[in-house]
C-alpha positions as CSV (number, residue, x, y, z in Angstrom):
1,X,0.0,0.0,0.0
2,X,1.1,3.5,-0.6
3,X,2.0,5.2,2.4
4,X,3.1,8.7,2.7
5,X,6.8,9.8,3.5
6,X,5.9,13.8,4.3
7,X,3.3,15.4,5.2
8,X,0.6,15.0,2.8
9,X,3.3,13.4,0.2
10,X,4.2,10.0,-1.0
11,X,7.1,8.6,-0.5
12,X,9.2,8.1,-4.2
13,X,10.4,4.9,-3.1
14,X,7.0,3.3,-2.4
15,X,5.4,5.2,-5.4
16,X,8.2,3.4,-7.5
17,X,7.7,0.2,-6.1
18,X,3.5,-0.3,-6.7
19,X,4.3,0.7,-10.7
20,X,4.3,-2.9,-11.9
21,X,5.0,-1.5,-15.6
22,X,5.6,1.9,-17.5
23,X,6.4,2.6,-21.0
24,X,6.0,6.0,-23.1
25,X,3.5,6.6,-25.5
26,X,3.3,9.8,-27.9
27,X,4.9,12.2,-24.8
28,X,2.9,10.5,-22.1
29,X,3.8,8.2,-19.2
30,X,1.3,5.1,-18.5
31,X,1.4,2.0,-16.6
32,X,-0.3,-1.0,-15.6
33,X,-1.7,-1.1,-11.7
34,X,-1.8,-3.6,-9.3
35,X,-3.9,-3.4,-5.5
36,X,-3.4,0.4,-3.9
37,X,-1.0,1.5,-6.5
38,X,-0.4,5.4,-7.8
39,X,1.3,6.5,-11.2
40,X,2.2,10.2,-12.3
41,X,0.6,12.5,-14.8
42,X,1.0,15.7,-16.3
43,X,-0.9,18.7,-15.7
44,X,-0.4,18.6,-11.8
45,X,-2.9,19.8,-9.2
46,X,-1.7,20.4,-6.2
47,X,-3.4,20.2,-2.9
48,X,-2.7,23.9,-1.6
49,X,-4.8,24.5,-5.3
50,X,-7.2,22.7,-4.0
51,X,-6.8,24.2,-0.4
52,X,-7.3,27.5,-1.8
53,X,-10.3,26.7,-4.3
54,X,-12.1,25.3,-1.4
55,X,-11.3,28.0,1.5
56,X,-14.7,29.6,2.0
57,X,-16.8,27.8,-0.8
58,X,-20.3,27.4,-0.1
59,X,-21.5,23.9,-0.8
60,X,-25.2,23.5,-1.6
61,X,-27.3,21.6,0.9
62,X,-30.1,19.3,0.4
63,X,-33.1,20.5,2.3
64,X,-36.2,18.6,3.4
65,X,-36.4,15.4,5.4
66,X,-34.6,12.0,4.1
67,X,-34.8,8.7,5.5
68,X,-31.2,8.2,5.5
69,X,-27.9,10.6,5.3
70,X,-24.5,9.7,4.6
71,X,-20.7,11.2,4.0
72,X,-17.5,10.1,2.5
73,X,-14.2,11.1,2.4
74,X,-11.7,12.2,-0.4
75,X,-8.9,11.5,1.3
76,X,-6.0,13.7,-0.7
77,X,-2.2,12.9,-0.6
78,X,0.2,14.5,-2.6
79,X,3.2,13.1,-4.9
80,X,5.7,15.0,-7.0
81,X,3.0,18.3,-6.5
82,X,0.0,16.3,-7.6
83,X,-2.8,15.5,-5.6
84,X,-4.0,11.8,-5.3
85,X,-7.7,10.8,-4.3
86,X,-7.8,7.6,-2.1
87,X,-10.8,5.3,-3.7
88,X,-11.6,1.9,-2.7
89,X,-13.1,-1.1,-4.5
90,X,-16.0,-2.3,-2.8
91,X,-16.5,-5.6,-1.4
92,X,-19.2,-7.8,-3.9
93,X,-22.1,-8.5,-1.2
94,X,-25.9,-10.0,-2.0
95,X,-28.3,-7.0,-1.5
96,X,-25.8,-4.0,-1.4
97,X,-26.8,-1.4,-4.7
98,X,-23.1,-0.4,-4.9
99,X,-21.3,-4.1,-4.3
100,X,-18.2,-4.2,-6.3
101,X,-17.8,-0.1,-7.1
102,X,-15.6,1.9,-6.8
103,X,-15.9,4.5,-4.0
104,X,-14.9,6.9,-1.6
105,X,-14.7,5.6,2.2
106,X,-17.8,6.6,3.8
107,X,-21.2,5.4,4.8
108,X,-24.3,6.0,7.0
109,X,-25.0,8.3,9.4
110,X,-25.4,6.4,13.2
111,X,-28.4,8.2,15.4
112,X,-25.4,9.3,17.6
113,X,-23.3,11.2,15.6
114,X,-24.4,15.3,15.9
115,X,-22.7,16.2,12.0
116,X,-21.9,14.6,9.2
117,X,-18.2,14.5,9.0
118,X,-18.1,12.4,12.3
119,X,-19.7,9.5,10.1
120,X,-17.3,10.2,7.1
121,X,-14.5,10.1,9.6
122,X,-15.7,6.6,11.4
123,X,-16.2,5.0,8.3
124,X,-13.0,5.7,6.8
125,X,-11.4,4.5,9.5
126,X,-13.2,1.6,9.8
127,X,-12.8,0.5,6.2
128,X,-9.3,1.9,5.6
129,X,-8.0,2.7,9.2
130,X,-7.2,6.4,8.6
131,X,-8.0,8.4,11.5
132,X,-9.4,11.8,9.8
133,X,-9.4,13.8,13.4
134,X,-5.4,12.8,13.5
135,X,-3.6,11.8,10.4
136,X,-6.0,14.3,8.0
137,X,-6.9,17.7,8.2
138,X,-10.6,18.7,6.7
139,X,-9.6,21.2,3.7
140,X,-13.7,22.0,2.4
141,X,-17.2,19.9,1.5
142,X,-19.0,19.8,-1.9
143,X,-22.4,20.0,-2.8
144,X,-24.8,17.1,-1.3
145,X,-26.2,15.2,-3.2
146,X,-28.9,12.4,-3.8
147,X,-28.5,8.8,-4.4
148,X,-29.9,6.8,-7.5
149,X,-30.0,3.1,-8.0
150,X,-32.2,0.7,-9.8
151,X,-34.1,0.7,-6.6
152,X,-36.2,3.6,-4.8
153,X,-34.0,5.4,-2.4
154,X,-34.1,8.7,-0.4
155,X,-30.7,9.4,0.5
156,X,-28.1,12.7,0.6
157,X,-24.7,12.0,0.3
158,X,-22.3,15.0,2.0
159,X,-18.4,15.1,0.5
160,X,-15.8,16.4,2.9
161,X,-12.2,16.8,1.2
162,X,-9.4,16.6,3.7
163,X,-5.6,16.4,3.1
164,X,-3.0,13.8,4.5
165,X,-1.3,15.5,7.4
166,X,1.0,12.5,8.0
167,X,2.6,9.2,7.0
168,X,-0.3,6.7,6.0
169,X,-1.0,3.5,6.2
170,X,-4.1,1.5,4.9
171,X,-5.7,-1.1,7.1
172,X,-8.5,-2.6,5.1
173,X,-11.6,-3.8,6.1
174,X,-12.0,-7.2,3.8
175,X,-15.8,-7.3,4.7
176,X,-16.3,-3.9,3.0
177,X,-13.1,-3.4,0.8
178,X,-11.5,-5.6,-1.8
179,X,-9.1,-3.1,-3.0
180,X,-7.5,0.6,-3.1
181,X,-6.6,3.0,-6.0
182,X,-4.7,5.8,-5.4
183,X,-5.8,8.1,-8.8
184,X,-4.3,11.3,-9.1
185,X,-7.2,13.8,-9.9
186,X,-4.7,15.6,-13.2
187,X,-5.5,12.2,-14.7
188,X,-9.6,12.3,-14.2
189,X,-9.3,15.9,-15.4
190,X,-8.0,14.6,-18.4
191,X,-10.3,13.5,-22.2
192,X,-8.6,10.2,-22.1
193,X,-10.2,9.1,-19.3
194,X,-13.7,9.5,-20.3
195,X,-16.1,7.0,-21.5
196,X,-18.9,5.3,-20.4
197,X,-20.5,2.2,-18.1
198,X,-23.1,-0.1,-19.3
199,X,-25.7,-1.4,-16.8
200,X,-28.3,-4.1,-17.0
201,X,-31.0,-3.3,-15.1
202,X,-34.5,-4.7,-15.1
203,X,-33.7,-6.3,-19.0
204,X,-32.9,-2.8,-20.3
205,X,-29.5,-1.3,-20.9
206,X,-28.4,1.5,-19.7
207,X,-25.2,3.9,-19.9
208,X,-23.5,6.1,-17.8
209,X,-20.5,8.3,-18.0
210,X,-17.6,7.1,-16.5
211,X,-13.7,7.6,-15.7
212,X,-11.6,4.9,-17.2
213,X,-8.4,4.9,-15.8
214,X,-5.7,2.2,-15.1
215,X,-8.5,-1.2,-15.5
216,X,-10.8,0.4,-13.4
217,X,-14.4,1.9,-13.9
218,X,-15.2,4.5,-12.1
219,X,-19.3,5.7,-12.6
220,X,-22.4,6.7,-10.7
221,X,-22.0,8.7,-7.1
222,X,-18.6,8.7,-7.2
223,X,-18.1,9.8,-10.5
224,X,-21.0,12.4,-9.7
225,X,-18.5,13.3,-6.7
226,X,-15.2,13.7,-8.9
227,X,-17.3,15.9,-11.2
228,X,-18.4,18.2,-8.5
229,X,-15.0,18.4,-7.2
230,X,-12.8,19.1,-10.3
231,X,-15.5,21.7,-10.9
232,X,-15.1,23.0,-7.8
233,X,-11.5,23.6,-8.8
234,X,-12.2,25.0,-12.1
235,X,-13.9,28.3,-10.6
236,X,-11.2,31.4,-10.0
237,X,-9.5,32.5,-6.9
């Protein structure tokens, strides 16, 4: 697993070491990935960007009563002045809409918790062991937003992005992760990685637009997320 060597940085030697393959293509440097690996693009974004872009940003807020709420994090490290997002491959389970996605750490709300970013926190570090209130420190929030699936759901989703304050290392939860990316946001930000996820639902096909990045799909919420987010950073200073 990557872990990181300065604040809020991976180490080069670790980064190195999870690139299974690289090879140069028309100017551009690609690889194949293998479980929690990160790669480098051009076109860096770096987190004090980001830092900057969210300092005082209003998010939107869902209003009205749901019958469940939830957060995740984007947990953000830096390498070689490029900000990486920490997603996770979900666990395939019977029943769960999102079984074998790709996602940010997060889940629902317990009755107990008074705010939303105390439920992000606990379920990142149950499912990844990163301990937001120590090892991260909460840089902004985008926009809520509401959950779809192929079922009827009432649900609001609340992002909080927060930046790697020390060295990291991934503890997974096996019951609720099969695997980590590291994907450095540049990349998503890039018309390379765009395309499109098919889904069978109910004997119809539908599709979706997607990132497609290193053999993984990356659609629906958290796609939605990533959207909001490199929008975010799109919007002046």
């Amino acid at each position: 697993m990557p872990c990181i060597a300065q604040p809020g940085r991976l180490s080069q030697k670790k980064f190195y070491r999870h690139v299974i393959f690289f090879r140069f293509k028309t100017g551009r440097l690609r690889g194949f990935w293998r479980r929690g690996t990160v790669i480098r693009m051009a076109n860096s974004i770096p987190i004090a960007d980001i830092r900057a872009r969210l300092r005082g940003r209003s998010a939107s807020v869902i209003e009205g009563p749901t019958l469940t709420q939830a957060a995740v994090a984007i947990v953000l490290a830096e390498h070689a002045g490029d900000a990486h997002a920490l997603l996770i491959k979900r666990t395939e389970r019977p029943g769960d809409p999102w079984s074998g996605h790709m996602a940010f750490p997060g889940g629902h709300r317990e009755p107990h918790e008074s705010d939303l970013f105390l439920t992000a926190a606990r379920e990142t570090l149950e499912e990844v062991g990163i301990d937001l209130h120590r090892q991260a420190e909460p840089i902004g929030r985008l926009d809520d937003i509401r959950a779809q699936s192929n079922r009827p759901l009432d649900m609001l989703i609340r992002p909080f992005v927060c930046a790697a304050t020390e060295d990291l290392t991934l503890r997974l939860n096996a019951a609720e992760v099969h695997s980590t990316l590291w994907v450095p946001l540049s990349a998503l930000d890039r018309d390379e990685t765009r395309g499109a996820y098919r889904h069978e639902s109910e004997g119809a096909t539908m599709s979706y637009p997607a990132y497609v990045y290193a053999g993984f799909t990356i659609w629906g919420l958290t796609y939605r997320m990533i959207q909001g987010l490199l929008q975010a950073l799109r919007q002046p200073l």
